[in-house]
N, C-alpha and C positions, 0 to 999 in steps of 0.2 A: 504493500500500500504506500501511498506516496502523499507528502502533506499537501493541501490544496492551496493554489496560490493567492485565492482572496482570502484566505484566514484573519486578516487583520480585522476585515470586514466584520467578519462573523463575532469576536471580539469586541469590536463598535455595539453592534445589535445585542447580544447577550448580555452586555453589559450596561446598556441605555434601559433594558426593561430590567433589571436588575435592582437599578436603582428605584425607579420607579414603586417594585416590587418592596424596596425595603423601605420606602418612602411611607407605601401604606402601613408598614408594620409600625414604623416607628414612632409617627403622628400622634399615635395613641397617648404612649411613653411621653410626648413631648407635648403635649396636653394634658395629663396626670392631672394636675392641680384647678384647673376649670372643671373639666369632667366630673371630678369629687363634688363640687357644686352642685351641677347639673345633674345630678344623676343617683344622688343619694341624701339620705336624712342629714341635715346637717348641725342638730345637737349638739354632735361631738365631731367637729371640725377636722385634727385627728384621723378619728377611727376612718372619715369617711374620705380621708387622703388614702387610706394602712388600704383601704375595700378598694378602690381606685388602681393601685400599684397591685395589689395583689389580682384584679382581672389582667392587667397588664402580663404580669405573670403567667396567668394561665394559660396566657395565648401561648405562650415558650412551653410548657408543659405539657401541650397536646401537639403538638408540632413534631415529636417522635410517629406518632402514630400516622399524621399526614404524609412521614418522610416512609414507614412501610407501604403505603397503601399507594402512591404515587410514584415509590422505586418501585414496587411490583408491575405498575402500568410502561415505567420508561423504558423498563428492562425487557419487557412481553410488547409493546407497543412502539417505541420510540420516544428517543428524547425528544426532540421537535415539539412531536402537539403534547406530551404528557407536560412541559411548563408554558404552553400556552393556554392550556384547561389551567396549573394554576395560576396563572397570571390574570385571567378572567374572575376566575373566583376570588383572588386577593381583591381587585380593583370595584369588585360589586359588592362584597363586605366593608370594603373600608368607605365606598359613599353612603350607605346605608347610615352609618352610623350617623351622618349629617341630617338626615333627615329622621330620628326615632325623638321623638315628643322628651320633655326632662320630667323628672322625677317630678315638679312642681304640677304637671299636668294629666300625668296617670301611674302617678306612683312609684310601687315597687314594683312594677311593670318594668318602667322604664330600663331599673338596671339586667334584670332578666333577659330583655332584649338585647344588653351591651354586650351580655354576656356571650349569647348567643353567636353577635356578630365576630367578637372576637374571638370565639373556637373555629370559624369559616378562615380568619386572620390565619391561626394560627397552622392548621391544616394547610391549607396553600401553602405556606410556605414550607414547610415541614417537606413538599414536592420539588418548592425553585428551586433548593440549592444545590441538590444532588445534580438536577438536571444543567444547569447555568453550567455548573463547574464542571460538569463530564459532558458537555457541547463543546466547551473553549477549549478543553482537554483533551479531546478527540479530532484538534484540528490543527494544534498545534507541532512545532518541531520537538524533537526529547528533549535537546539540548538547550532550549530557550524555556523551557515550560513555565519552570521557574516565575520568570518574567510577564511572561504572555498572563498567565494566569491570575498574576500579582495584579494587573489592570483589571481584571473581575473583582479581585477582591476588593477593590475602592468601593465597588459599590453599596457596601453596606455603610460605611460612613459617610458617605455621599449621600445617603440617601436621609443621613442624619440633617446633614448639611441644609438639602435641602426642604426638609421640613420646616428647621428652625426658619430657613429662611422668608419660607411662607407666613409662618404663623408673624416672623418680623414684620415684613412687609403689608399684611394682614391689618397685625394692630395700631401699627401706622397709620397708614390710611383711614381705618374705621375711627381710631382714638378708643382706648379704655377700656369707655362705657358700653359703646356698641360692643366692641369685641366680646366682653362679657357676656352682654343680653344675647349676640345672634350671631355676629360674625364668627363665633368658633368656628360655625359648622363647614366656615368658606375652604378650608383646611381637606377636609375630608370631603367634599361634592366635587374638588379638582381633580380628584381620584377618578371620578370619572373621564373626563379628560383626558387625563396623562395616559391613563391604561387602555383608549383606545387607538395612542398612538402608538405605545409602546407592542399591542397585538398586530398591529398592522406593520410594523419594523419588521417584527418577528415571524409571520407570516413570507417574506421574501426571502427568510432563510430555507435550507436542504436540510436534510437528515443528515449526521456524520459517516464520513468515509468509515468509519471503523462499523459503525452498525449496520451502515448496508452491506459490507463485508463481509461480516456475519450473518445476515441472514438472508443473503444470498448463497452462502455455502451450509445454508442449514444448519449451523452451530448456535443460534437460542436458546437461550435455557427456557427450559419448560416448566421449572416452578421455581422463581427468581427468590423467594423463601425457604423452600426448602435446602436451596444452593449456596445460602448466606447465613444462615441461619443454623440450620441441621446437618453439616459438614466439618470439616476442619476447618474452615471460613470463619469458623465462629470464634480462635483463638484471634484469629487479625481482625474482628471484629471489637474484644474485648480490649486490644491493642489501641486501637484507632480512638475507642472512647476514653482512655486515660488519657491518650495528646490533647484530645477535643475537649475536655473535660478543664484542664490547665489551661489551655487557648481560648478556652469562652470564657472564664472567671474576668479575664485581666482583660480581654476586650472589654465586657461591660463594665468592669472595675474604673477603665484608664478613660471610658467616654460616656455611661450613661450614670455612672457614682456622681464625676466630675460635674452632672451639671445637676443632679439633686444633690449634692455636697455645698454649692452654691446657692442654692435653693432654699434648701432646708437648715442648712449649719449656719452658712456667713449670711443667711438672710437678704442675699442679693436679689433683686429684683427681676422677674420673669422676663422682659426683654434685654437686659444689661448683663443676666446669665447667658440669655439666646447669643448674645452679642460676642462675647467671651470665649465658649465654647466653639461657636460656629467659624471663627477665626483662629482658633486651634487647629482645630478638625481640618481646616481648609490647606494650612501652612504644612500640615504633618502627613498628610494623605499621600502625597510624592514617594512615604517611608514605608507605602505597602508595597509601590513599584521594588523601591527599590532592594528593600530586603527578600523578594522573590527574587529578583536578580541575583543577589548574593549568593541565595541558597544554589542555583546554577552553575557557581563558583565552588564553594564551599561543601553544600549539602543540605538538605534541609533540617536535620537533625539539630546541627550546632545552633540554627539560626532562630530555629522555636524555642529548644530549652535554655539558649541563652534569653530570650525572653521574657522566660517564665521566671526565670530564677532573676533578675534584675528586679522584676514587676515584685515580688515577695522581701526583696530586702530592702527594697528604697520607698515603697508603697507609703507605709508611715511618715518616714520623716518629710514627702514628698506633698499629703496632704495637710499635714503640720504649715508646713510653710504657704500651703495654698491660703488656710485659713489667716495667717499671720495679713496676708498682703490682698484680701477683700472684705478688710472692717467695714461695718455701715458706715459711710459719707467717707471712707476712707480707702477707698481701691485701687488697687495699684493693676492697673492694665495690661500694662508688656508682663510686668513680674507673673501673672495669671495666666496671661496668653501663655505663655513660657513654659510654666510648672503642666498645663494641660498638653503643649505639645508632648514634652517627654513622654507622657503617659502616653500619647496616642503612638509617639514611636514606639514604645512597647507593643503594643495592639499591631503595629508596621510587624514587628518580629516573629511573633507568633504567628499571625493569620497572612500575611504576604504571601509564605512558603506551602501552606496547610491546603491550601487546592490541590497545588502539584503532590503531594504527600501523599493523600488522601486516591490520586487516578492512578498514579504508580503503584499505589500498594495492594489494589486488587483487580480481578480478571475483568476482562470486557462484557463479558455476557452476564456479570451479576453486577455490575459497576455501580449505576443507578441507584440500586437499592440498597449496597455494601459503604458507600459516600454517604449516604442520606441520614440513615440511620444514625448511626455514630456523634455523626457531626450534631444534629439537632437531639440527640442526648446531653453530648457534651454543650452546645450552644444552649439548648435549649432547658435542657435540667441544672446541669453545673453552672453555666451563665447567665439564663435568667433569673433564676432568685438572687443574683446581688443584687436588683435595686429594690426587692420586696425584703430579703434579709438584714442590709445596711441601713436600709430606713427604719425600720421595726428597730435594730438594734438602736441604734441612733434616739429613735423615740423613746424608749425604755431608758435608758442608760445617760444620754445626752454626755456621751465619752465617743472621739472618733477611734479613739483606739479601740475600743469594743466593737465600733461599729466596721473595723477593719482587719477583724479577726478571719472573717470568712474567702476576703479577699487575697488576703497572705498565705494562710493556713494552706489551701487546697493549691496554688499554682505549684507552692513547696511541696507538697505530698506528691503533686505528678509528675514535678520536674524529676525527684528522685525513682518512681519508678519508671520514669521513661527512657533514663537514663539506660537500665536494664533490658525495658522492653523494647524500647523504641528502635526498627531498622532504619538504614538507611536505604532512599529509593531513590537520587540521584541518576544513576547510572540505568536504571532500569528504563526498557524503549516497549511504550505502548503500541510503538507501531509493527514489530516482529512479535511474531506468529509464533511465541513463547509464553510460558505461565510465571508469573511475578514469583511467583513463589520457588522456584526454583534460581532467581538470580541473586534472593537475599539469605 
């Protein structure tokens, strides 16, 4: 098989609904604190932030489940339309949500329904990202993968980016009061929108060289579970979700702590956090490129668990100093921007390399659902609850060292066992008509 020569292309496009795709996820997260409002008793102000973050949550919680039932289709169907089925369902759950009545007008109704949409949230994506990353992975050169890949992976913080920068823009223009009353919902109904540009990008795309390769020589598998699952698959399964596991902690740790850290700790104001972070995010995103590159150099090995073990010993004194230098009426700007970049070059470390990791380390014909899985374990279990466990602790405690026990603790636990477990897949060539398993 031979790489195909518009590949770049296809990288462009996978990567434009990508963002898109984590645009709807993240709007949620970056609305938290409205939403609580809108959408629950508000007695106890508090609790009905704590119910807020914690649907937030649950959307990452069930996102395993989307990632079996969505690898089982990319794997028996194609990648292709298995993420433009989720890209459709992400983009129709996440307008919904602009239009569901607030708590004020029918109740405990209201959040029922939040909830509801964000389990459709959650499921979509649970499908995109197996698929996103084994499309650009299947089209790329071995020896560049690293890299090529690295450019997908901006898109999750991109997709932060441009949230915040909607909901900026947003409250700008409306002013305050309106954004309060009604313009929230402008946020989530552009969802509509984006997602029918983004289906329609993605429609221009082909199936990948390697999947029609396969099933044109009739090599398919015939039960993409029972082959990842119920085999010896299942030990680089269990592999896969200790890297993942370390690598989701310290992405949400170094970018969605960082802007409820602001938030909730230094008491910074909802558009002057947006401001902050979204200027981090913006400056440090280059650091996904380029530590995929590295790893093409290097390996991917060294370049995630140096990551993980950095994120674990400087975590502390890193949000120490965040807090020191955004006192109310007293913020020091660059000093912020700063302290947030590092973090996100962390998140550069670990996840730049973890696409390419993740398609080298297992076979073509169970790929799909052997990425998916893992990854929205590890994202989705291990890394979503730090901003439901950090805040709770935070709330209880009102100590950010307690509130940064979860974030240090586990990157440590898996940097040390990946150390052991972790192969290196570097050298391995998805494109020869060999089993991964046999090169490590």
């Amino acid at each position: 098989m031979q790489v195909q020569s518009d590949f770049r292309r296809v990288i462009v496009a996978a990567s434009v609904g990508n963002i898109i795709e984590w645009y709807d996820f993240y709007i949620f997260g970056s609305l938290a604190a409205v939403l609580s409002v809108k959408f629950f008793e508000q007695s106890h102000p508090v609790a009905a932030l704590l119910s807020t973050i914690a649907l937030f949550t649950a959307g990452f919680l069930i996102r395993p489940l989307g990632a079996f039932l969505f690898g089982w289709m990319g794997d028996r169907v194609g990648r292709k339309y298995t993420f433009l089925i989720t890209l459709s369902g992400m983009g129709l759950g996440t307008g919904a949500i602009g239009l569901i009545p607030t708590y004020q007008s029918i109740g405990l109704t209201a959040a029922f329904v939040l909830f509801g949409l964000r389990m459709i949230q959650g499921l979509c994506l649970g499908g995109e990202y197996g698929g996103a990353i084994t499309y650009v992975a299947e089209h790329v050169p071995d020896d560049r993968r690293g890299y090529y890949t690295g450019w997908l992976q901006t898109s999750p913080t991109l997709g932060i980016v441009v949230s915040l920068a909607v909901i900026v823009l947003t409250r700008t223009y409306a002013g305050n009061q309106a954004f309060d009353e009604w313009a929230w919902r402008v946020p989530f109904l552009l969802s509509f929108l984006l997602v029918a540009i983004a289906i329609y990008i993605r429609l221009q795309l082909q199936e990948t060289p390697i999947f029609q390769e396969i099933r044109s020589r009739g090599q398919m598998t015939r039960n993409p579970w029972k082959e990842a699952f119920l085999s010896s698959n299942i030990k680089y399964i269990g592999i896969a979700i200790v890297v993942l596991i370390g690598q989701g902690v310290v992405w949400y740790s170094g970018q969605f702590w960082a802007l409820y850290f602001l938030q909730q700790v230094s008491k910074v104001d909802p558009l002057t956090s947006a401001y902050i972070v979204g200027a981090a995010l913006l400056i440090a995103t280059p650091s996904l490129i380029f530590f995929g590159w590295l790893s093409d150099l290097i390996g991917r090995k060294p370049v995630i668990l140096g990551g993980m073990l950095l994120a674990a010993i400087t975590y502390y004194p890193l949000y120490l100093w965040l807090g020191t230098v955004t006192q109310p009426g007293h913020i020091n700007y660059p000093a912020a921007t700063f302290i947030i970049f590092i973090l996100v070059c962390y998140v550069g470390m670990v996840y730049g390399p973890v696409g390419a990791f993740l398609a080298e380390f297992f076979p073509a014909r169970i790929r799909y659902t052997s990425v998916s899985v893992p990854y929205h374990i590890g994202n989705g279990w291990g890394g979503g609850l730090v901003p439901f466990i950090t805040s709770a602790a935070f709330a209880a405690t009102g100590s950010v060292g307690y509130a940064l026990i979860y974030p240090i603790v586990v990157p440590a636990v898996c940097f040390v066992l990946a150390v052991f477990l972790m192969p290196e897949t570097r050298k391995i060539s998805i494109w020869q008509p060999i089993e991964p398993r046999a090169a490590m």
